[in-house]
N, C-alpha and C positions, 0 to 999 in steps of 0.2 A: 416664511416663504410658502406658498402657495401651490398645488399643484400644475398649475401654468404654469412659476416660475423656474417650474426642473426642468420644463422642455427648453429650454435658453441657454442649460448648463451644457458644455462639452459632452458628458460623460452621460444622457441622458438616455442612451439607446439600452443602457444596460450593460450588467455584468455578460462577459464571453471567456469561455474556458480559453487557456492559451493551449498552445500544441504540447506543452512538456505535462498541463495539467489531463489533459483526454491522454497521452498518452502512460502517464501513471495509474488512470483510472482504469484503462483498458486492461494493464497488467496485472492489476488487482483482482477486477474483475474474473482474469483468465484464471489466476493460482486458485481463487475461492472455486472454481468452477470445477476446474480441474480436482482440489481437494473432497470437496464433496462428494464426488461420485465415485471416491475410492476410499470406502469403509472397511473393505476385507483387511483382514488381521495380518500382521508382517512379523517374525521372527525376527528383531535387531540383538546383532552379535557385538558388541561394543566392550573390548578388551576380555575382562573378568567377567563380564554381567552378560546374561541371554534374558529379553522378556520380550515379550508376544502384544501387541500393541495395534489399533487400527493405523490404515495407511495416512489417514486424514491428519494426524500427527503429524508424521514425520515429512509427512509435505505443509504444513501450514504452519508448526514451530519453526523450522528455519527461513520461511520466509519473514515470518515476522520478528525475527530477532536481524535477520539482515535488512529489515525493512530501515527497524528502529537503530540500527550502527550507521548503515546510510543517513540518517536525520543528524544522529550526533556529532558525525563529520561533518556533516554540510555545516551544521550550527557552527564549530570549530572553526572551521576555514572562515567563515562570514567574524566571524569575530578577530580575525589576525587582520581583514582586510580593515 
């Protein structure tokens, strides 16, 4: 196939994000944005244990552990279907 012969094909205008793909990026975007610019140190009281930790943790570990539970259900559910 030929580079002439792509513009013939349907799908030749290219790839286009869908609305649920911009709008994951968007959210992404906001948490990394958001984390980054809070470095100062936070005191987490967690039961027995106290340690002293930047904020960039404790906003950017539980997003990405909810990120990755979010994938592993979706995966789950797509495979019952």
């Amino acid at each position: 196939m030929t580079f002439d012969d792509r513009e013939a094909l349907p799908d030749a205008q290219g790839w286009r994000p869908s609305a649920r793909e911009i709008g994951w990026f968007t959210l992404i975007v906001l948490v990394l944005v958001f984390a980054l610019i809070n470095f100062e140190d936070a005191t987490i009281h967690f039961i027995f244990f106290h340690f002293t930790i930047p904020v960039f943790f404790v906003i950017a570990f539980p997003a990405l552990i909810a990120f990755a539970a979010g994938m592993l259900f979706q995966r789950a559910r797509q495979r019952r279907r």
